[in-house]
C-alpha positions as CSV (number, residue, x, y, z in Angstrom):
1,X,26.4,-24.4,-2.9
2,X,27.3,-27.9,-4.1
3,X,24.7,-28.5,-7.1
4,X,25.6,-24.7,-8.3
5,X,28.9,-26.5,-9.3
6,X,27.3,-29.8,-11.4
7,X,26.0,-29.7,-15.3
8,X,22.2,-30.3,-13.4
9,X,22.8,-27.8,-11.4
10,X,24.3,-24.8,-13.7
11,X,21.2,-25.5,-16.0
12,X,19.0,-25.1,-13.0
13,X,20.2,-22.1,-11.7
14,X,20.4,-20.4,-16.1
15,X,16.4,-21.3,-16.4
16,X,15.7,-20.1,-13.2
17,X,17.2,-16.9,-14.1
18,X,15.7,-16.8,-17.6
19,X,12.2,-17.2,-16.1
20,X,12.8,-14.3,-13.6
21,X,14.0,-12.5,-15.7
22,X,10.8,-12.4,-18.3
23,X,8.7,-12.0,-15.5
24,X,11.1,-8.8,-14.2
25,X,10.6,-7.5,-17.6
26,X,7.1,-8.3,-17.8
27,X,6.4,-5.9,-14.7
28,X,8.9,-3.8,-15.9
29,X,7.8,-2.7,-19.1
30,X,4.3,-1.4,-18.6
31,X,5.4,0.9,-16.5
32,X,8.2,2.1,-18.5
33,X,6.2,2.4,-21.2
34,X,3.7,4.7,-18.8
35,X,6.6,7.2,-17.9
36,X,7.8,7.2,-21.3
37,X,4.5,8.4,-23.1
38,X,3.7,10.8,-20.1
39,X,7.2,12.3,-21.3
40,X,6.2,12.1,-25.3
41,X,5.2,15.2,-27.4
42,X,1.7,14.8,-28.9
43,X,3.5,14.2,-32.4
44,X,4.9,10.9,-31.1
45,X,1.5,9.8,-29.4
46,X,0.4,10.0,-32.7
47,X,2.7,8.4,-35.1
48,X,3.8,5.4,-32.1
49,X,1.5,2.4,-31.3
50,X,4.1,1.8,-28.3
51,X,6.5,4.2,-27.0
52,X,9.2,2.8,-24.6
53,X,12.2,5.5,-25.3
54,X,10.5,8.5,-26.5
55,X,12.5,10.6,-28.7
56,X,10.8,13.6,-28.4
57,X,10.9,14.7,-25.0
58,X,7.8,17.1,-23.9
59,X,7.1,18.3,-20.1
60,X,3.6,19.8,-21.2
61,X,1.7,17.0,-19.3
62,X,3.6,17.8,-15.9
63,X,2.6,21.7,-16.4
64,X,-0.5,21.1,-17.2
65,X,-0.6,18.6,-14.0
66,X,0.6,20.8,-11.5
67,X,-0.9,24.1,-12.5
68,X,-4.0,23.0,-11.7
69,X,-4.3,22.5,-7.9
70,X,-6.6,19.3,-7.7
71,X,-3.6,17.0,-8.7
72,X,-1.9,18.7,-6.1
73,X,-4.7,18.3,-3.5
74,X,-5.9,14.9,-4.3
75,X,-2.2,14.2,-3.5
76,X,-2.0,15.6,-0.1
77,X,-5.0,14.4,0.5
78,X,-3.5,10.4,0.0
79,X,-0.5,11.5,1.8
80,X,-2.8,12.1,5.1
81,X,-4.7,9.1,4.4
82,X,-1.7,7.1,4.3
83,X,0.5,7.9,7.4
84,X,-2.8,7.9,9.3
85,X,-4.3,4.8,8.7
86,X,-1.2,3.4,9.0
87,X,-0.2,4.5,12.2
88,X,-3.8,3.5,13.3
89,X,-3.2,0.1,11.7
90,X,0.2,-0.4,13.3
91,X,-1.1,0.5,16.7
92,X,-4.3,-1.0,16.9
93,X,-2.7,-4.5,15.3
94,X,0.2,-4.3,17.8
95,X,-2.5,-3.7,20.7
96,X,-4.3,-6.7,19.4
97,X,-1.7,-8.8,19.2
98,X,0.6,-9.0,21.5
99,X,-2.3,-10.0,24.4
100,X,-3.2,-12.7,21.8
101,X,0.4,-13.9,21.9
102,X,0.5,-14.6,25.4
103,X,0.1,-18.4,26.6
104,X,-2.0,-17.0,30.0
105,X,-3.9,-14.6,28.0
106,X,-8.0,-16.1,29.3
107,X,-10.4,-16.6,26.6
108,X,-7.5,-16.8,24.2
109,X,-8.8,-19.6,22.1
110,X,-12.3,-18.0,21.2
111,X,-11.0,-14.8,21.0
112,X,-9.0,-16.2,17.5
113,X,-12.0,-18.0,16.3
114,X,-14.2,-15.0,16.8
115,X,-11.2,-13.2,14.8
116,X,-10.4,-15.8,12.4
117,X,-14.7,-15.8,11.8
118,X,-14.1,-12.5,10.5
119,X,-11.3,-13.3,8.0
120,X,-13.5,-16.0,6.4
121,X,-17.1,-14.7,6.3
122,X,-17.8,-10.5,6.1
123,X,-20.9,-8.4,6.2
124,X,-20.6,-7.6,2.4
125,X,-20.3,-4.1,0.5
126,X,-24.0,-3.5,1.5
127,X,-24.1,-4.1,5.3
128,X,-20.9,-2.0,5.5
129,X,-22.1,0.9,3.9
130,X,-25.4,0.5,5.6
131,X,-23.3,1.0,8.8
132,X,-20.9,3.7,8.0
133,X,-23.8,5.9,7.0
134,X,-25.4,5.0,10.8
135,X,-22.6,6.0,11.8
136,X,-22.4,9.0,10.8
137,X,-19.0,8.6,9.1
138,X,-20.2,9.3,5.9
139,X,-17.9,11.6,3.3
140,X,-15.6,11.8,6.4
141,X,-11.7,10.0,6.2
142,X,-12.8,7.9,9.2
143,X,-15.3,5.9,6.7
144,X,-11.8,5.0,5.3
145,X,-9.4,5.0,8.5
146,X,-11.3,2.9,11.1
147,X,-12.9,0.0,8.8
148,X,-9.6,-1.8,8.3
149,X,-8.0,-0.8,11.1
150,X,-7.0,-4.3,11.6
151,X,-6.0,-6.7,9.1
152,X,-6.8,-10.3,10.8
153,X,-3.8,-11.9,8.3
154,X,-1.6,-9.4,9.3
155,X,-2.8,-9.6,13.1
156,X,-2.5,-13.6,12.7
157,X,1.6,-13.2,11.5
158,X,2.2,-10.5,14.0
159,X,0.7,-12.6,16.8
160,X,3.7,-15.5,15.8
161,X,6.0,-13.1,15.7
162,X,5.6,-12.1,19.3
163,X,5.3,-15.7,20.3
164,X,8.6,-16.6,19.1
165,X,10.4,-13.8,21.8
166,X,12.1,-16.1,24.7
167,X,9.8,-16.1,27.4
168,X,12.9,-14.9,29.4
169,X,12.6,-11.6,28.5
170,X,9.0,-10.5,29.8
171,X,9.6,-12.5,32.9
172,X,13.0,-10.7,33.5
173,X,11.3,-6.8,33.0
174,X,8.3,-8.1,35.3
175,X,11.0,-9.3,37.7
176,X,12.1,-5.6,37.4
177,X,8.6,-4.2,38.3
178,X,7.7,-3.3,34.4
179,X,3.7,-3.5,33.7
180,X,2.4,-4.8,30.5
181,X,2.2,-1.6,28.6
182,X,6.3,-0.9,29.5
183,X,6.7,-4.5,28.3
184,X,4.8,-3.9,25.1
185,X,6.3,-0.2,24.1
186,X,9.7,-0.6,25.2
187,X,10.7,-4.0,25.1
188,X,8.5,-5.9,22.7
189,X,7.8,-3.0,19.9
190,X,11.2,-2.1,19.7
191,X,12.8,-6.0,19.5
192,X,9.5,-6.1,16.7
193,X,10.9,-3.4,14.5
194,X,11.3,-5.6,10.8
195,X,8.1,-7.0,11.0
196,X,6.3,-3.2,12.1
197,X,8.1,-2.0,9.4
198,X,6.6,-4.9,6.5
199,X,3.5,-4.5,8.0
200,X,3.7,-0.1,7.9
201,X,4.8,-1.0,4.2
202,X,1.7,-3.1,3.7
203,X,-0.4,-1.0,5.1
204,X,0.9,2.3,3.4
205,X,0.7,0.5,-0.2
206,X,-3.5,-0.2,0.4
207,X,-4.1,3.4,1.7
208,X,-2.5,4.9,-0.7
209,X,-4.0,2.5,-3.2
210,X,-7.6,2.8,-1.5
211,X,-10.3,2.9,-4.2
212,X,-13.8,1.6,-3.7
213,X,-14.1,3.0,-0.5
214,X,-13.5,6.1,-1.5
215,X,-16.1,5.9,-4.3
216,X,-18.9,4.2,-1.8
217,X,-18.1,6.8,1.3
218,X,-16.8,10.2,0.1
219,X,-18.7,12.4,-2.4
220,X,-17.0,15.5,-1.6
221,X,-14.8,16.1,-4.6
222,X,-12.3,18.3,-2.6
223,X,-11.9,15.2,0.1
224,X,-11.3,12.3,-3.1
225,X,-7.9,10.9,-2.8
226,X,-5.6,10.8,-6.0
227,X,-7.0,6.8,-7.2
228,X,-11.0,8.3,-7.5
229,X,-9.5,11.6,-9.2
230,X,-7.2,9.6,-11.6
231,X,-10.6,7.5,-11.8
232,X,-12.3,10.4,-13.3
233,X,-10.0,11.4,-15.9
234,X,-9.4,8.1,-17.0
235,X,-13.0,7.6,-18.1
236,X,-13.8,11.1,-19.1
237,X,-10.2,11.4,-20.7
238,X,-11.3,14.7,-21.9
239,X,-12.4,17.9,-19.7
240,X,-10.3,17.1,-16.4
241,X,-9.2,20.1,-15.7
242,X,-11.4,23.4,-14.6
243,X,-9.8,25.4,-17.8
244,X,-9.5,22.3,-20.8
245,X,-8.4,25.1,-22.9
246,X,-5.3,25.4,-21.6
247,X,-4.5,21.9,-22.5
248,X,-5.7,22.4,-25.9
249,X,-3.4,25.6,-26.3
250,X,-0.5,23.4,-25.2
251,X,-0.7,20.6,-28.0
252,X,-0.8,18.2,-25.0
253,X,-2.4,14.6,-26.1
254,X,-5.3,13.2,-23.4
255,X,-3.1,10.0,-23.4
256,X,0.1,12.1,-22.4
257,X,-1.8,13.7,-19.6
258,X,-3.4,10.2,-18.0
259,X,-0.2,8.6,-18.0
260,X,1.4,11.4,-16.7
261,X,-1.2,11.4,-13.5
262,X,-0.6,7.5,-13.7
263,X,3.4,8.2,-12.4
264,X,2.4,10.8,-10.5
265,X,0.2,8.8,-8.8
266,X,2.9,5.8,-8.2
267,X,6.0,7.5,-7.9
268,X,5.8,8.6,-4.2
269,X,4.6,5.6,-2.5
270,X,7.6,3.7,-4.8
271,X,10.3,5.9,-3.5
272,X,9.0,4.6,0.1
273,X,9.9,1.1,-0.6
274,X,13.9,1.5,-0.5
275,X,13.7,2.4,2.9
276,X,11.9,-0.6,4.1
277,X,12.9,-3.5,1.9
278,X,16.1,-4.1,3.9
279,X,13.3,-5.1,6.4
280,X,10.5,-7.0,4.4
281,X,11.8,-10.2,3.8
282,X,13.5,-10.9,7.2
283,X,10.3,-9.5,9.1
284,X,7.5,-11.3,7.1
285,X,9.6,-14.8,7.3
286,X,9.9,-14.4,11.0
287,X,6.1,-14.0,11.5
288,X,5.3,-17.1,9.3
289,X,7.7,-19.6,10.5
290,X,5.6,-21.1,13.7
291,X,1.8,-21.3,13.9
C-alpha cells in the first residue's frame, strides 16, 4: 500500500504493531505461565512467585490427573456435550434461517421481531430453571443441549449470509424440480460451509465452556462436565481426589495440580481452532456485510 511507504505511514504501521504486540503478550503470558507451573516440581512452587520457564521439570500433576478417572470422565463427558449441542445448534440455526432469508417467506417481518424480542429481553435465571425443572429436564444433558439451541445473533448473521446467494441459483434448482429441503441441504448448506464452520467454532467454544448451567441443572456428580469439576477443586484446592494421599506421597503442590486441570481443561478445544480459522474470518465478514 501507498502510505506503508511514507514517514506517517511507517510510524503508523511500527505503533500499530507495538500495541498488538503487548496485547499478544498480554493473552499470551497467563497462560504460559499456567502450563509452566502445572509442569513445576513442588520445590519451584515454593521458592517462585511467577514461574514462566520452569527449570525443574515434574509430570507428578499429570499422573496424579489421569490416574484418577473423574478427570478423565468429566472430559468425555464435555466432549459429548460439545459435538452435540453443536450439531443441534448448526441444524436448528440453519433450519431457522434460511426460511427467514427468503424475500416470499409470509409473516417474515414479525417473525424477526418476535426473534429479535428474545435477544433483548429474557425470562431470567429464575423463570428458566423454573421451567427446565417442569420439564422434566432436570440433571439430564438436554437442560444444557436444547436451551440455546439457537443463538438469535448468530441466527441474525446466518440469515444475511443466505440473503447474499444470487437469487439465480434457487430459481435455477426449482426450475430443475428440487424442493426446498434439496435446495437447503445440497445447494445452500454446502455453498454456506465458512460461515457453518465459524458458527460450529462458536458454538463448540460455549459448550465446552458451559458453566452455570451445569451448576443450576445437573447435580449428578458423574454427569458434571470438566468447568463444574475444575470448579470444585479450585475452591476446595485440597481433597480433589477419592485417595488425597496419593498426592501427598507424590510431593505434588495443590497449585501444580489446578493448573495442570486448568490446560487440561483448554488444550483440546485449542487444538480445534487450526482447523477452522482458515474459515472464521472470511465466514463471519460475509454474514455481517448486508443487513
Amino acid at each position: 500500500m501507498k502510505h506503508r511507504h511514507t514517514f506517517p505511514g511507517r510510524i503508523f504501521d511500527y505503533l500499530n504493531i507495538t500495541v498488538l504486540s503487548l496485547f499478544a503478550l498480554a493473552a499470551t503470558i497467563p497462560f504460559v505461565h499456567i502450563v509452566a507451573t502445572s509442569f513445576a516440581s513442588e520445590r519451584e512452587i515454593l521458592t517462585k512467585d511467577f514461574v514462566l520457564f520452569p527449570t525443574d521439570f515434574s509430570l507428578n500433576a499429570y499422573q496424579i490427573i489421569f490416574a484418577n478417572d473423574r478427570i478423565v470422565h468429566s472430559l468425555l463427558v464435555t466432549a459429548f456435550i460439545t459435538a452435540a449441542g453443536t450439531l443441534i445448534n448448526i441444524v436448528a440455526t440453519s433450519i431457522m434461517a434460511y426460511p427467514l432469508s427468503r424475500k416470499d417467506l409470509i409473516g417474515r417481518k414479525p417473525l424477526m421481531m418476535m426473534i429479535l424480542f428474545t435477544m433483548l429481553f429474557g425470562g431470567g435465571m429464575i423463570p428458566t430453571f423454573l421451567l427446565i425443572k417442569v420439564l422434566g429436564l432436570m440433571n439430564s444433558y438436554w437442560s444444557l443441549l436444547l436451551p440455546g439451541a439457537i443463538s438469535v445473533f448468530n441466527l441474525i448473521i446466518l440469515k444475511n449470509f443466505f440473503q447474499q446467494m444470487p437469487d439465480g441459483l434457487e430459481e435455477s434448482a426449482k426450475i430443475d424440480g428440487a424442493n426446498d429441503l434439496v435446495i437447503l441441504f445440497r445447494l445452500v448448506l454446502p455453498l454456506s460451509l465458512p460461515a457453518l464452520a465459524t458458527f460450529s467454532l462458536f458454538y463448540a467454544v460455549g459448550h465446552w465452556n458451559t458453566f452455570m448451567p451445569a451448576v443450576l441443572y445437573i447435580n449428578d456428580p458423574d454427569k458434571w462436565p470438566i468447568q463444574v469439576l475444575l470448579r470444585n477443586i479450585v475452591m476446595l484446592s485440597q481433597g480433589w481426589l477419592d485417595n488425597p494421599e496419593a498426592a501427598a506421597e507424590q510431593a505434588v503442590s495443590p497449585e501444580t495440580v489446578k493448573m495442570a486441570v486448568i490446560t487440561v481443561a483448554t488444550l483440546p478445544i485449542l487444538c480445534v481452532y487450526p482447523f477452522l480459522q482458515k474459515h472464521f474470518a472470511k465466514g463471519v465478514m460475509l454474514g455481517s456485510v448486508k443487513g
